[in-house]
KERO-188521 format. One record per atom (N, C-alpha, C): x, y, z. Coordinates in steps of 0.02 Angstrom, whole numbers, padded with zeros to 5 digits, always signed. Atoms other than C-alpha are relative to their C-alpha. Layout:
N
XYZ
...
END
This chain:
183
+00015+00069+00013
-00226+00354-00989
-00070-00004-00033
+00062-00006+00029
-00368+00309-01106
-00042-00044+00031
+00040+00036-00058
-00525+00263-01028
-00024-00074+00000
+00028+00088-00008
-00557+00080-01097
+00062-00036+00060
-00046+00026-00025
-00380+00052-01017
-00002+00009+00081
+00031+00005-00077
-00435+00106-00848
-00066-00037+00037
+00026+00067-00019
-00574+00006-00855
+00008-00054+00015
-00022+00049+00003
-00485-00127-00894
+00029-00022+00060
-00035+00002-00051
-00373-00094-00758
-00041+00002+00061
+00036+00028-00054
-00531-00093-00633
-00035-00060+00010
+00024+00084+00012
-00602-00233-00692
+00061-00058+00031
-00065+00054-00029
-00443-00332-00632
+00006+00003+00066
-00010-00033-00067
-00406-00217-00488
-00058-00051+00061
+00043+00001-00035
-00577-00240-00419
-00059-00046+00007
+00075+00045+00011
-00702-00377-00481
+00003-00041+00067
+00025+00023-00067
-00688-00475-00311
-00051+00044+00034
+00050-00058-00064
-00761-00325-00228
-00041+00022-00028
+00076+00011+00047
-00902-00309-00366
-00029-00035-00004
+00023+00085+00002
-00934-00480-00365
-00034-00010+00053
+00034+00011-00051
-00959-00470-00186
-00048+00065+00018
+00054-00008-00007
-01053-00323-00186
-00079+00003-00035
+00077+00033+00024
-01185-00392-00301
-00016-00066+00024
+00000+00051-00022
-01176-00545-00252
-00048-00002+00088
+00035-00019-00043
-01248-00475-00080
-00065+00020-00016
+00033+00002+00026
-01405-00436-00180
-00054-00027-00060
+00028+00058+00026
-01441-00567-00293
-00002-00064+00012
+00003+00075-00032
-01482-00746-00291
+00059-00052+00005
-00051+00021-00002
-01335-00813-00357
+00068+00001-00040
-00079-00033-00004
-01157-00811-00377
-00007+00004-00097
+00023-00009+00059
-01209-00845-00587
-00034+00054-00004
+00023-00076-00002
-01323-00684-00582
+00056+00064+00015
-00030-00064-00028
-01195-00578-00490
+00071+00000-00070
-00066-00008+00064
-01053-00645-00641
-00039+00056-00059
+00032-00020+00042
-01191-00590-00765
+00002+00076+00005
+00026-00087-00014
-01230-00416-00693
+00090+00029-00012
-00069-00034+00002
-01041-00382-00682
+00032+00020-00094
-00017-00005+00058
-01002-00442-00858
-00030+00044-00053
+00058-00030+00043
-01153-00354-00931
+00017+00079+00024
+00005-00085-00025
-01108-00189-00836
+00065+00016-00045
-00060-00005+00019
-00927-00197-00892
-00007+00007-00095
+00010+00008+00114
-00978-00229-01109
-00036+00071+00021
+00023-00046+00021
-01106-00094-01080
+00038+00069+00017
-00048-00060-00033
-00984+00033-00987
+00065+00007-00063
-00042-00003+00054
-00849-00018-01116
-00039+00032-00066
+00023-00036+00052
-00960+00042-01245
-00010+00072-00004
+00023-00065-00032
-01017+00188-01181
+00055+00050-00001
-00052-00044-00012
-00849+00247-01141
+00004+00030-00069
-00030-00026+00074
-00823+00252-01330
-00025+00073-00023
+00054-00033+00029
-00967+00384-01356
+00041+00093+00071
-00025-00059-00038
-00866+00492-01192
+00055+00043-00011
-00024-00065+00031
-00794+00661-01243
+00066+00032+00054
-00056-00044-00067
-00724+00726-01063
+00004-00052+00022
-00025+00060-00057
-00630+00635-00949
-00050-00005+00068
+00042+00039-00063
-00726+00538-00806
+00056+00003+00064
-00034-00008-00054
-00659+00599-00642
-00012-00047+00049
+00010+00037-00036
-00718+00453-00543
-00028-00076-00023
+00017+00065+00050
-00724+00303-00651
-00030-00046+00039
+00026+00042-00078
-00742+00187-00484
-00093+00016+00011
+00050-00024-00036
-00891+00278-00450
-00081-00015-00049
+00037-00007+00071
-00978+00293-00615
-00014-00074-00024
-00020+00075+00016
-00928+00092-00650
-00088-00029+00072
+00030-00007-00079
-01037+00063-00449
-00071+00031-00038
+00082-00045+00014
-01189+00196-00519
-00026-00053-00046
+00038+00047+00049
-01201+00058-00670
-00024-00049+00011
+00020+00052-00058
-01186-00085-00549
-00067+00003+00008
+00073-00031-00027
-01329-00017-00447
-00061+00004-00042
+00047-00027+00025
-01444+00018-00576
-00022-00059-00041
+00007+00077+00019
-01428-00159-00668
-00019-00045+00050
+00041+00077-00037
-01467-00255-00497
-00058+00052-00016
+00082-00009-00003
-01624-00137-00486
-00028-00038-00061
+00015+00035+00070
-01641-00174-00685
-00045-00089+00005
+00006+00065-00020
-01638-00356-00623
-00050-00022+00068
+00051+00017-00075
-01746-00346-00466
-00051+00025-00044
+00055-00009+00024
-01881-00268-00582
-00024-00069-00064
+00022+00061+00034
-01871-00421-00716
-00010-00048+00042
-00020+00069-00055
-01842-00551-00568
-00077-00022-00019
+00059+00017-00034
-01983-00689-00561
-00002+00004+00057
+00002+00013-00081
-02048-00688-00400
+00018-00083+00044
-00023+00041-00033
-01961-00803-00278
-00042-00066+00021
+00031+00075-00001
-02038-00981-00261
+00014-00008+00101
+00004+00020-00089
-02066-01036-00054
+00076-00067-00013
-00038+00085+00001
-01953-01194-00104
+00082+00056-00011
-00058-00029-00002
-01812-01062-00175
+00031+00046+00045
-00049-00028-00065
-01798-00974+00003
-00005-00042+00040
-00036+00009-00072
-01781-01104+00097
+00052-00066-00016
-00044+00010+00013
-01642-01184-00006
+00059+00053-00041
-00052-00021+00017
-01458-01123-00021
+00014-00021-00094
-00037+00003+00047
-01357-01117-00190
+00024-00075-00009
-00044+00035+00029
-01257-01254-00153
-00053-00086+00016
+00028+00051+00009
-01414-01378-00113
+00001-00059-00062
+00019+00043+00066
-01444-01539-00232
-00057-00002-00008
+00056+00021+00025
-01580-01569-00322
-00059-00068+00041
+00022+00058-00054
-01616-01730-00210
-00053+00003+00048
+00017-00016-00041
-01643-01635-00079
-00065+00040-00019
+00053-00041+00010
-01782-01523-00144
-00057-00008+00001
+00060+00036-00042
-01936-01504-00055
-00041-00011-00067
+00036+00038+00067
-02027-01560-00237
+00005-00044+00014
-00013+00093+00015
-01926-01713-00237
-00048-00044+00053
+00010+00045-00041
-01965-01766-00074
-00104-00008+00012
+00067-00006+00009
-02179-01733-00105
-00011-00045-00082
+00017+00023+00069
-02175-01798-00283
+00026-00056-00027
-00026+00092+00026
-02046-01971-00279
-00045-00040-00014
+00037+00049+00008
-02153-02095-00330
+00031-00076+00020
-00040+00075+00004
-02019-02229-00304
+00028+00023+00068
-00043-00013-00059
-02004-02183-00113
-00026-00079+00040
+00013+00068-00033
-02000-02338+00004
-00048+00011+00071
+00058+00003-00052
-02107-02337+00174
+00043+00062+00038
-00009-00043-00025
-01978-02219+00259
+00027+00079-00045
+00004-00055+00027
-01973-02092+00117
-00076+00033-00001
+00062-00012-00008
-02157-02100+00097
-00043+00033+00096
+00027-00051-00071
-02190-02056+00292
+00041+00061+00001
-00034-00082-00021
-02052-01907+00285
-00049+00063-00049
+00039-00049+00052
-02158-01845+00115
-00067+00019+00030
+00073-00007-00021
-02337-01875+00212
+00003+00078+00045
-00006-00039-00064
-02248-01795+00373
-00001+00110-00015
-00036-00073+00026
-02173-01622+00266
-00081+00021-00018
+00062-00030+00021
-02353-01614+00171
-00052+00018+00036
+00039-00052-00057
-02453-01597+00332
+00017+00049+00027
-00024-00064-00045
-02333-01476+00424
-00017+00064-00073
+00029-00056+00051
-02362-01369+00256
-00059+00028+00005
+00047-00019+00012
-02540-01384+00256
-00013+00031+00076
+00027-00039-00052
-02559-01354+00422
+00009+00073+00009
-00002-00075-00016
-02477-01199+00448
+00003+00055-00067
+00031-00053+00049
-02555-01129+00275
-00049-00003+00051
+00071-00010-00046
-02711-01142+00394
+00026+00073+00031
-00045-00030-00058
-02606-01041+00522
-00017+00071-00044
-00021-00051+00031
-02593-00902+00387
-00071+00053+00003
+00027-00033+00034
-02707-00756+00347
-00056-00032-00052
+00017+00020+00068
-02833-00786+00211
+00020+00037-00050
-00046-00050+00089
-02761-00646+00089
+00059-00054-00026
-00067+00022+00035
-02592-00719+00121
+00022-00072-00027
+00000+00083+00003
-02647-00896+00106
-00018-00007-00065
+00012-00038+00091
-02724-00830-00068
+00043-00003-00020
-00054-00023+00048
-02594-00755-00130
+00054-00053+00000
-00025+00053+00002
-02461-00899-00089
-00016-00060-00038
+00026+00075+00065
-02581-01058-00168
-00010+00027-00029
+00003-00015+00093
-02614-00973-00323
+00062+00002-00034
-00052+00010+00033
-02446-00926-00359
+00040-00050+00010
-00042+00056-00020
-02359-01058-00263
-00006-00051-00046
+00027+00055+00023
-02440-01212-00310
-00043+00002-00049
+00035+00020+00049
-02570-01167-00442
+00037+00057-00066
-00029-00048+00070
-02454-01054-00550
-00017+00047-00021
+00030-00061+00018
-02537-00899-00562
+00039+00049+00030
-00043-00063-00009
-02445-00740-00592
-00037+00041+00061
+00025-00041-00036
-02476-00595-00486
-00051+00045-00062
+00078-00029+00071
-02551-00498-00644
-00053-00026+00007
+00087+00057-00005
-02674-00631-00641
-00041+00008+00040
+00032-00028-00068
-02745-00620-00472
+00008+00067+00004
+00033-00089+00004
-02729-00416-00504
-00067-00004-00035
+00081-00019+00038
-02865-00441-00635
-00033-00041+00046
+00071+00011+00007
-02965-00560-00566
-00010+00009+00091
+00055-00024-00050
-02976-00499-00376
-00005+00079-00003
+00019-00072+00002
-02952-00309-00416
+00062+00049+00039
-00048-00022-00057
-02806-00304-00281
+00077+00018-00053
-00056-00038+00040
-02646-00207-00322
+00064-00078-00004
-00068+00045-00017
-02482-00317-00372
+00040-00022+00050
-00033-00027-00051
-02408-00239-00243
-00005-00034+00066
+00017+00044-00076
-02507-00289-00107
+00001-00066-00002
-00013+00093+00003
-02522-00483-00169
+00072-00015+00013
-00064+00029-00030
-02338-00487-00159
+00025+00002+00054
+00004-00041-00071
-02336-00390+00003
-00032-00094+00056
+00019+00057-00036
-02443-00550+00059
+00014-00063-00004
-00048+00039+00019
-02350-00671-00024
+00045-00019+00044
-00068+00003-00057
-02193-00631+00060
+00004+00008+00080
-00003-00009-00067
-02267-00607+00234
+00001-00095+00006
+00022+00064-00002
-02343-00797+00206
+00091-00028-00028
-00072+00053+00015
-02163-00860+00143
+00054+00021+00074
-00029-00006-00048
-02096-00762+00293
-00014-00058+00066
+00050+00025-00060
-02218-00846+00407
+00021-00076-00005
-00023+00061+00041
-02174-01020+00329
+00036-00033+00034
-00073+00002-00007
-02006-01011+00338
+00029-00006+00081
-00016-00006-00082
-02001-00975+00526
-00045-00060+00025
+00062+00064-00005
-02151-01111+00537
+00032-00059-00011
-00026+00063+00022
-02058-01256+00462
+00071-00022-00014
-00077+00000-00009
-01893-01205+00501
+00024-00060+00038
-00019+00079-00028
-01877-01361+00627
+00002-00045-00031
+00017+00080+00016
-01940-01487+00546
+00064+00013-00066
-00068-00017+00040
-01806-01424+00390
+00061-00026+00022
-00053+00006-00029
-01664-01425+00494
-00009-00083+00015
+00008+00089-00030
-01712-01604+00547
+00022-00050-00067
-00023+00035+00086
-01703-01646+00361
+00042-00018+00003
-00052-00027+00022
-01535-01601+00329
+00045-00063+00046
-00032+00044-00035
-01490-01720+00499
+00008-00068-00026
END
């Protein structure tokens, strides 16, 4: 059997179970179509250029997988505090922006926006000062991590390191009052 035709034939066979295991590693279900479709054109090409037969096509198809989410975890921007602590299938409505930035909120939108923007500030207090750094610059004042490499000297590495403890910290911090939202 020639090998575009066994592709073909896994691609049918199997894209649920590719789908879902990228889909377990990216943000969303659009990313995980992307990585699939993009693995599948470049694998179909590729094949063209293959001489011997591929004893484990499954496997080899999976190694390309794999190597496109990394691909994709190395371009990724870094994750926004607002994009972990909403799902996929949230609205726009709902998003903790909206509810800080309506201008046209009435007396009980305006106390839920006051209420959300103190529990924020407060427990940035709560935080570290690295990680309280590294969070308002990129959070709220838009500054890459590059950026804050040059201008405190500190590795990427570690700013994101403190980043993501402070979005951890957050997240578990203002997880109530969230859930209360949603009621």
């Amino acid at each position: 059997m020639e090998l575009s035709v066994q592709l073909e034939e896994l691609f049918r066979r199997d894209r649920s179970k590719l789908i879902g295991f990228i889909r377990e590693r990216v943000h969303s279900r659009e990313e995980a179509e992307d990585i699939l479709q993009d693995v599948f054109a470049n694998v179909l090409h590729a094949a063209q250029d293959v001489a011997e037969p591929i004893e484990n096509i499954g496997a080899w198809v999976f190694t390309s997988i794999r190597n496109r989410i990394i691909d994709a975890y190395r371009k990724k921007r870094p994750q926004t505090f607002t994009d972990t602590i909403h799902s996929d299938d949230d609205r726009d409505v709902n998003a903790f922006e909206h509810f800080l930035s309506d201008v046209t909120m009435g007396p009980e939108r305006d106390l839920l926006s006051r209420t959300i923007h103190q529990a924020v500030l407060e427990a940035l207090e709560e935080l570290p000062k690295e990680q309280k750094y590294a969070f308002v610059k990129n959070e709220f004042e838009g500054v890459s991590f590059r950026e804050m490499a040059e201008e405190t000297g500190e590795n990427i590495n570690t700013l994101l390191a403190r980043k993501r403890y402070a979005v951890l910290y957050l997240r578990k911090r203002l997880k109530e009052l969230y859930e209360s939202l949603g009621d």
